[in-house]
C-alpha positions as MATLAB code, in Angstrom:
seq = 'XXXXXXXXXXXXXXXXXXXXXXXXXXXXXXXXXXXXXXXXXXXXXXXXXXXXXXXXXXXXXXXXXXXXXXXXXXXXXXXXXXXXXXXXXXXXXXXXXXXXXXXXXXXXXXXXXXXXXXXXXXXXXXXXXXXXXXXXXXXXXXXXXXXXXXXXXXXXXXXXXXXXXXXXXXXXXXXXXXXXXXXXXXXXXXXXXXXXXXXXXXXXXXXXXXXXXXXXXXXXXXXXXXXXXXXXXXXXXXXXXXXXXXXXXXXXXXXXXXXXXXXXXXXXXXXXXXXXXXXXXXXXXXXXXXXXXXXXXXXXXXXXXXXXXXXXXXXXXXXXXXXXXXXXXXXXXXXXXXXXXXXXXXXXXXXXXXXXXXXXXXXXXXXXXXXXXXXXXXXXXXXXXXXXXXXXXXXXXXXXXXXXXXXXXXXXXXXXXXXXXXXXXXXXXXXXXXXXXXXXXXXXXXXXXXXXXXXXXXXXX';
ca = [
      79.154  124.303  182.733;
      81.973  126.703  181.127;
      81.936  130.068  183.241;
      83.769  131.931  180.308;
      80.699  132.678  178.175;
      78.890  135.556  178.259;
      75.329  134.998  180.230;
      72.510  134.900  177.333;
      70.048  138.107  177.043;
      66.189  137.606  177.938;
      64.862  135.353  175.019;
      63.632  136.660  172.406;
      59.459  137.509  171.734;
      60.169  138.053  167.919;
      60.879  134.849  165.564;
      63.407  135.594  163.063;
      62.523  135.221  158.766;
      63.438  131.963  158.534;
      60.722  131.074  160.583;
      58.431  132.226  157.855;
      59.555  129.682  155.133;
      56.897  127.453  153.226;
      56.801  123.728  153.857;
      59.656  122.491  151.531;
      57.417  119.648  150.553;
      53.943  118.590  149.577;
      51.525  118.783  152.606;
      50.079  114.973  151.950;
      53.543  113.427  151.324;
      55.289  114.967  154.479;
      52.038  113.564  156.522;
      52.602  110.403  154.772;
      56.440  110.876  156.105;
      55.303  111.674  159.213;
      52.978  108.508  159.690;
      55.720  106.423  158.494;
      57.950  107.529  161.406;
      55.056  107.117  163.818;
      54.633  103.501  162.750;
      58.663  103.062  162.925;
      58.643  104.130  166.434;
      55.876  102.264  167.564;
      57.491   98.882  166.536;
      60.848  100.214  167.831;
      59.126  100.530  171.645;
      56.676   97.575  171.163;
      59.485   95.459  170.393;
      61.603   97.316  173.022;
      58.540   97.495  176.487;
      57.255   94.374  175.076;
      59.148   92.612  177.602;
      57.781   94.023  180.652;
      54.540   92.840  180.788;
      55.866   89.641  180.040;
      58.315   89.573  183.384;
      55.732   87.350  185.433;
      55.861   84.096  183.236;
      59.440   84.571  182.337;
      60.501   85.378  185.917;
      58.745   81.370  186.101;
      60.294   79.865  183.407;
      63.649   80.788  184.209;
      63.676   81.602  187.816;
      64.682   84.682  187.771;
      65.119   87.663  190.202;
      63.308   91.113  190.264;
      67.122   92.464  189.834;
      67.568   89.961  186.893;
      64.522   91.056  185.140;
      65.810   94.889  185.802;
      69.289   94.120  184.070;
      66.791   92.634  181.142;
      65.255   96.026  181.187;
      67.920   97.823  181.144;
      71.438   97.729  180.855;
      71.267   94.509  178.518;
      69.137   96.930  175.798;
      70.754   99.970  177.159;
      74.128   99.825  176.614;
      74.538   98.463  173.364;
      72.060  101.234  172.013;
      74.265  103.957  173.744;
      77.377  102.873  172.071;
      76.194  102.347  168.803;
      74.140  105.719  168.776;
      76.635  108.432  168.833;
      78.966  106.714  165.499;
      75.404  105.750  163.715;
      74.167  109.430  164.596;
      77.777  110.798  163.337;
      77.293  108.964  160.205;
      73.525  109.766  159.398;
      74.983  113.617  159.424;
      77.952  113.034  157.052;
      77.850  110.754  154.511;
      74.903  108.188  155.318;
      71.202  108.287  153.982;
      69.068  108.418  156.810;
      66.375  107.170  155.284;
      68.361  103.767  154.747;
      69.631  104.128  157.772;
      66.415  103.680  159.936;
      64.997  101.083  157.110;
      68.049   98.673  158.206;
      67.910   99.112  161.655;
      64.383   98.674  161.879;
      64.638   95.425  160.109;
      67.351   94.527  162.301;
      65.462   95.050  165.790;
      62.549   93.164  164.249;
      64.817   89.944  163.460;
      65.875   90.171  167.448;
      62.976   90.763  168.656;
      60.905   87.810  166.568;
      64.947   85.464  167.614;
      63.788   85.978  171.763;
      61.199   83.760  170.987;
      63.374   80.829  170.702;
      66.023   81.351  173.706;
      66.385   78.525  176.402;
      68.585   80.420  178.892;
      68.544   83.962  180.872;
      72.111   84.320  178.896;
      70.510   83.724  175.271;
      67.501   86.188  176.284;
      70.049   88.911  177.272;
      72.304   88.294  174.368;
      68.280   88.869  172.440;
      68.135   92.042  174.108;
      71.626   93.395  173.678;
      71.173   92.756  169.392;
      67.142   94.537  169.818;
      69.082   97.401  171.312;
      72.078   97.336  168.342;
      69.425   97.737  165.791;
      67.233  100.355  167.904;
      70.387  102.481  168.361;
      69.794  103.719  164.444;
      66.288  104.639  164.470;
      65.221  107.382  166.428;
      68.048  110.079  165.866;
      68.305  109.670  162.026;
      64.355  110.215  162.415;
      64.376  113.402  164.332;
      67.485  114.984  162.052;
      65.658  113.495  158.782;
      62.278  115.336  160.021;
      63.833  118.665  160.948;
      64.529  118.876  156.948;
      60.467  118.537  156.487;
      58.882  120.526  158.456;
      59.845  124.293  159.431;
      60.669  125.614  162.586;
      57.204  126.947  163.028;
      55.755  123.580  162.862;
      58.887  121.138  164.018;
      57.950  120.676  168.218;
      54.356  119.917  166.316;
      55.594  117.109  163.858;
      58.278  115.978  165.861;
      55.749  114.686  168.619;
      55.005  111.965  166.318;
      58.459  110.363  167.355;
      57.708  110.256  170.998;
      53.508  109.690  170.501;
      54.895  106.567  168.616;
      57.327  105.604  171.593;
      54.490  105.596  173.893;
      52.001  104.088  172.139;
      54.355  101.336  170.726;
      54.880  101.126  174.573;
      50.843  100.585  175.067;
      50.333   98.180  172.175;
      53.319   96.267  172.985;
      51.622   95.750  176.996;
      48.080   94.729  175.371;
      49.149   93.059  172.602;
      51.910   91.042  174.010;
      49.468   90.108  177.502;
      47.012   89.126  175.054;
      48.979   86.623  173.116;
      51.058   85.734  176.296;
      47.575   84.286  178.337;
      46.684   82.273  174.870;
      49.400   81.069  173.115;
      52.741   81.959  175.409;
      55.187   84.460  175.776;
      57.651   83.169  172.835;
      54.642   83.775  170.442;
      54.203   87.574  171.760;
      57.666   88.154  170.467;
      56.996   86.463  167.218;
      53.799   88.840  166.801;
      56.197   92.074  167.889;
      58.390   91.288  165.749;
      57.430   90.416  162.328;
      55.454   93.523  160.966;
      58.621   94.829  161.804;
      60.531   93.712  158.695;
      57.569   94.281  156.424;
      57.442   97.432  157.406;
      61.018   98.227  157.206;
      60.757   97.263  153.468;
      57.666   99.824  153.032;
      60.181  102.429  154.198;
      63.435  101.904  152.302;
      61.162  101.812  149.111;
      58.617  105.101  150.067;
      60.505  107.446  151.938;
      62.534  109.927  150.252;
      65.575  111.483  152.134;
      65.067  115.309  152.572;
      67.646  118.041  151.518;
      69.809  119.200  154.965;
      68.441  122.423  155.374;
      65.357  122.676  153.082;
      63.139  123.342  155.606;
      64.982  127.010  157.122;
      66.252  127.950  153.672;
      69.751  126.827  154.900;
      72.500  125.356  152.865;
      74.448  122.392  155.128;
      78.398  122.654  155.162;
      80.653  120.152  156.080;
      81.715  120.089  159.527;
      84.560  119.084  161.218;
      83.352  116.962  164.005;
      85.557  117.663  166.850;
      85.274  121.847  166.653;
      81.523  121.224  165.850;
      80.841  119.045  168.763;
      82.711  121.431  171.227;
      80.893  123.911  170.084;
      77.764  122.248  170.886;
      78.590  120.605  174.154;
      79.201  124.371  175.111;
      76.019  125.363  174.309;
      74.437  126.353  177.605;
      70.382  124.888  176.438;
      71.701  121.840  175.548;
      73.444  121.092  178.481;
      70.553  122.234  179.984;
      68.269  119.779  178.212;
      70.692  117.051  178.304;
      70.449  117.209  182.251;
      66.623  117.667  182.441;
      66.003  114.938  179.995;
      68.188  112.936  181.893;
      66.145  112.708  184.856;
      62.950  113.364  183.061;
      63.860  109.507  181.392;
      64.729  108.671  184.764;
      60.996  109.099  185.430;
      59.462  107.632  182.773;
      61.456  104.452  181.985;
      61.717  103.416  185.907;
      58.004  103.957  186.060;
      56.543  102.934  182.737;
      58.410   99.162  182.386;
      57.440   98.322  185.746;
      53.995   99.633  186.288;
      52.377   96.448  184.249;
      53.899   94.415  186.966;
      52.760   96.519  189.729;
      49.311   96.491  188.195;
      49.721   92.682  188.744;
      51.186   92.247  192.166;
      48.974   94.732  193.809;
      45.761   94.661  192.121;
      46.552   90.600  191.009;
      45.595   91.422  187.896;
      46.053   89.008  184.741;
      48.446   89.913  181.914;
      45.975   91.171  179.539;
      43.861   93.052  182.170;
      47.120   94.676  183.187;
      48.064   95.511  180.154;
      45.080   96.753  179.129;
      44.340   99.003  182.142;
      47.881  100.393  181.636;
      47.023  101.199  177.654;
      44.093  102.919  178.026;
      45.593  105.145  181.455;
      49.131  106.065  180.657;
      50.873  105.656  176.950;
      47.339  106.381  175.594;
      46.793  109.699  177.568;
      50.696  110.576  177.126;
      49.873  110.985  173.365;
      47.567  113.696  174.348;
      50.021  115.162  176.444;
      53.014  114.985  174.610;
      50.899  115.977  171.212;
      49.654  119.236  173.602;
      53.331  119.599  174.959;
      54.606  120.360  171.433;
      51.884  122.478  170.655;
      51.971  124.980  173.333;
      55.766  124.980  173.048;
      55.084  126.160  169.316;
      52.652  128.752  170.100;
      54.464  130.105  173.367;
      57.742  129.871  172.197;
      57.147  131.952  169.231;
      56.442  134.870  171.588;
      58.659  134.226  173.975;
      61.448  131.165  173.799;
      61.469  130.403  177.341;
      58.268  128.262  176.930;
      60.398  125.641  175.180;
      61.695  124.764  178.484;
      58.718  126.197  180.892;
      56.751  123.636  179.005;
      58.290  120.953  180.412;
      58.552  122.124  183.877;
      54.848  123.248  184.146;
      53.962  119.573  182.859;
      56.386  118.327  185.554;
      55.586  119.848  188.172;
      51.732  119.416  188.121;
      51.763  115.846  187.356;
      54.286  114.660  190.195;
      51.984  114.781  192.997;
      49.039  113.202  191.158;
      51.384  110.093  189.954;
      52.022  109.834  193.405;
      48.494  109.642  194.463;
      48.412  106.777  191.510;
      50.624  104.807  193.527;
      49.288  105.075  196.785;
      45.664  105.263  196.659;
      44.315  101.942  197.957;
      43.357   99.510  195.830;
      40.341   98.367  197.444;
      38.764  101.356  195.956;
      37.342  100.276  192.640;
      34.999  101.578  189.656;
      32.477   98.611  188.268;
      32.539   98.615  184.572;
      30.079   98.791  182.402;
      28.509   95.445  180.493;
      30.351   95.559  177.108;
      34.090   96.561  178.893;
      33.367   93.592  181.340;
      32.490   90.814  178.531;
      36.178   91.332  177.427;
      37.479   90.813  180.846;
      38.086   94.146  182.514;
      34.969   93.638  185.503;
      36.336   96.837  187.384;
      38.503   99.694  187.273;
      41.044  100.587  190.465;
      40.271  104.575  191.242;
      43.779  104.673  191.003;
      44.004  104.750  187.651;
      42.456  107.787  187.243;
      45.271  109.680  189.113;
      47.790  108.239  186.170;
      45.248  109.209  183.422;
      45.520  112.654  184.554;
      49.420  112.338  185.221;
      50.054  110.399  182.402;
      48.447  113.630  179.984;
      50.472  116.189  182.367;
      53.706  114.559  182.449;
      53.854  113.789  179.096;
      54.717  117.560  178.203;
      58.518  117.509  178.073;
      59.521  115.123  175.211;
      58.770  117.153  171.973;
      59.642  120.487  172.991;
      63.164  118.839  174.532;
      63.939  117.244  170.987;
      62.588  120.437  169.277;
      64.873  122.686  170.924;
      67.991  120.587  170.340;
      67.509  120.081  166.460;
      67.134  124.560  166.726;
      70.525  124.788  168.443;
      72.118  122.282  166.643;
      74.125  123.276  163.320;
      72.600  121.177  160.315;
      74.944  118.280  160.109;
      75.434  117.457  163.626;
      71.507  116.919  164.053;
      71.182  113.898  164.256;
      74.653  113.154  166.577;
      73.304  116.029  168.512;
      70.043  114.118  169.223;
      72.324  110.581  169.454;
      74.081  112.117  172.354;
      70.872  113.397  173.850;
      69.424  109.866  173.669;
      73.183  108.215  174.823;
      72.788  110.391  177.827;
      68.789  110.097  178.715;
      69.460  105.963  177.949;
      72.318  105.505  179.959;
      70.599  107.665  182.993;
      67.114  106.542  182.519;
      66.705  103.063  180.524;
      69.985  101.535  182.329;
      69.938  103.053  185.643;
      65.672  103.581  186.159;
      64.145   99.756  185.831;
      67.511   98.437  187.460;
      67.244  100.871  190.484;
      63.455   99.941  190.609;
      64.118   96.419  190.510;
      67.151   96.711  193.402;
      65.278   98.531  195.414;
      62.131   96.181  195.336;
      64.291   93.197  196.447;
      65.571   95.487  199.386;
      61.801   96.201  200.360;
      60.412   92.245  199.838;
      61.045   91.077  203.188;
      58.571   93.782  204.563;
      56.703   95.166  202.177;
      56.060   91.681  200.270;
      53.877   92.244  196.652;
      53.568   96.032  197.892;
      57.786   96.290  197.669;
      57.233   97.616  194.000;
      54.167  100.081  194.571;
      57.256  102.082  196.960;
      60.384  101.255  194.957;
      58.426  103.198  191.943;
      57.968  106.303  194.655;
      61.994  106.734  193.882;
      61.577  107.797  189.724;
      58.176  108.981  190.483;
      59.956  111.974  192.252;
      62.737  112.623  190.345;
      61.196  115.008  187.830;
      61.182  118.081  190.495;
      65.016  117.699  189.139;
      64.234  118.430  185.501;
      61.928  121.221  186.259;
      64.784  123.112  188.430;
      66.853  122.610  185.561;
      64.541  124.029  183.014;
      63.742  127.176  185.043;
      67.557  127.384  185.238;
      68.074  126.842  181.393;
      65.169  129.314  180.222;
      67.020  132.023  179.868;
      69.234  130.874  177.194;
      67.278  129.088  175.200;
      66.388  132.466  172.790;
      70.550  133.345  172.183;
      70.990  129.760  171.360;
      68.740  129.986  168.779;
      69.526  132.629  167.122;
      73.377  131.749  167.231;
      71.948  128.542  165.486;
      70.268  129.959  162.907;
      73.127  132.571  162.267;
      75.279  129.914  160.638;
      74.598  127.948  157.592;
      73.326  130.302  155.668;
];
């Protein structure tokens, strides 16, 4: 980090006028907006996670490794959506529409995702995976910069939740709905079903959504800027470097964990696709909605008084839900909950105590995501938004969708000989613990969070 700049001032407790703007549109329309988003990201990570809950069959059908399935997971989405998000970030700032921008790529995910249904080969299904992640890599940062320009600052780590709530439940739905159709009709047909209220729904948006004015929402007039002066600029700016590292490992976490928990739920607890996928809904993306909702909240409230809570947020949430995620892993499965008469008819007959532990984790940990991508849109000057966010997500996807299911998967291979089905429950002890990173980070970063800011909100007047 440069040495050169001055050190920041304690942040400040006062919010300046512009937090005090009215909503720049109509209350029902920007919750319509704001819906419409949700729904766009929970396709985008339905059609994205979908695949890990079905890694059992297709590790069958193609006799695969648990490090082939991780390069599936990973790097074959992961790298194609990192180089494609920075120039599709630069242009949704400059001269594209974002609003058409997100409408195309969702349509072209959806056609990817609904193509994987008809590979024959482990080369064809990663070729599948590389063209999901080309159309993914122009949907979430147009989103956060387009939303920014809705809602004011004294609302954005609020509305902005609705990008990650949709990531995570697209995440759940994508687990129960694609186990479900997987047992009954095959895993080609769960892509199929991912993938095809995709391009409806990409039509809905193109022809509803109105692009926002750059700006409205802070009483700002965007300028043009010069990218290379601009980006400098920002790349200096001691939060987001901040944020870039803690969301780095904070992704780390979550993406090594969360695509190969279903499978862990299988191997340890021999669970059935559906009943995995299930179990996993209802005790991790579902509570993380909670969390991440409460995460923006409290960042809102707290940081209005005093800016360090947009990154003390995070590192509370961090910090608490560590050990208990751990306890998820280890607790012995023998220990079980019988359900009740209704939840067994549908084929869940008991519930591992376990799952508890990731409940509660699953609500703490999910704290970091909207204050993060709050906090960056703040600092960021009003037409590098969305590239701001695109090198945010470049970053957190190279470091944790490449690198997290790939280590995960390594390391289980290493651990097969003597740990056998149990190899996974330790290999996911490695991203489990790498949050404690993040929340050093963030109680390093604090501090400069409030001069950012301001600096920020100095400029395009």
């Amino acid at each position: 980090m440069p040495a050169d700049r001055p050190v920041a001032p304690p942040a400040s407790s006062t919010p300046p006028p512009a937090f005090a703007i009215p909503d720049p549109y109509p209350p029902r329309y920007t919750r319509y907006v704001l819906f419409m988003v949700l729904m766009t990201m929970i396709f985008s990570n339905v059609d994205r996670t979908i695949l890990s809950i079905l890694v059992e069959p297709i590790k069958q059908d193609f006799a695969l490794t648990d490090t082939q399935m991780g390069w599936l997971l990973g790097p074959a989405f992961a790298v194609v959506y990192t180089v494609l998000c920075l120039p599709l970030g630069r242009y949704a700032d400059t001269t594209g529409i974002r609003r058409d921008i997100v409408a195309w790529s969702l349509l072209v995910w959806s056609l990817f995702t609904c193509g994987t249904a008809y590979v024959t080969s482990y080369a064809q299904l990663f070729v599948m995976r590389m063209g999901v992640g080309v159309g993914e890599a122009g949907g979430t940062s147009p989103s956060v910069s387009m939303l920014s320009d809705y809602l004011p600052p004294t609302k954005r780590a609020r509305g902005i939740s609705v990008v990650s709530i949709g990531a995570v439940l697209g995440m759940g739905i994508g687990m129960v709905l694609g186990g479900w159709v997987s047992e009954r009709w095959g895993w080609r047909n769960a892509f199929l079903a991912a993938g095809v209220p995709g391009v409806l729904l990409a039509i809905l948006y193109r022809l509803t959504i109105e692009e926002p004015r750059r700006g409205g929402s802070e009483g700002r007039q965007a300028t043009a800027s010069n990218l290379w002066p601009t980006l400098k600029a920002l790349l200096a700016t001691r939060t987001y470097q901040f944020i870039l590292a803690a969301n780095a490992f904070s992704l780390f976490s979550s993406m090594g964990r969360n695509l190969w928990e279903p499978a862990f739920l299988i191997r340890t607890y021999h669970m059935g696709q559906f009943e995995a996928g299930t179990w996993y809904f209802l005790t991790s993306p579902l509570p993380s909605m909670l969390g991440i909702f409460l995460g923006g909240y409290f960042a809102d409230r707290l940081g209005a008084r005093d800016t360090r809570w947009y990154l003390w947020v995070p590192a509370l949430g961090h910090v608490l839900s560590v050990p208990v995620l751990v306890a998820f892993l280890l607790w012995p499965e023998a220990d079980r909950i019988a359900m009740p008469g209704a939840l067994a008819a549908i084929g869940l007959p008991s519930m591992p105590v376990a799952l508890l532990w990731s409940l509660v984790g699953s609500v703490i940990g999910g704290a970091y995501t909207a204050p993060f991508m709050s906090t960056i849109q703040g600092i960021a000057p009003l037409r590098m938004r969305a590239f701001a966010a695109a090198v945010s997500t470049l970053v957190t996807t190279l470091v944790g969708l490449a690198a997290g299911p790939l280590l995960v998967g390594v390391i289980a291979d290493g651990f097969g000989a003597r740990f056998g089905d149990d190899a996974l429950r330790y290999s996911l002890l490695v991203p489990t613990l790498a949050p404690l990173f993040a929340v050093v980070i963030c109680l390093a970063g604090a501090r400069f969070v409030g001069a950012d800011l301001e600096r920020a909100r100095s400029t395009d007047r």
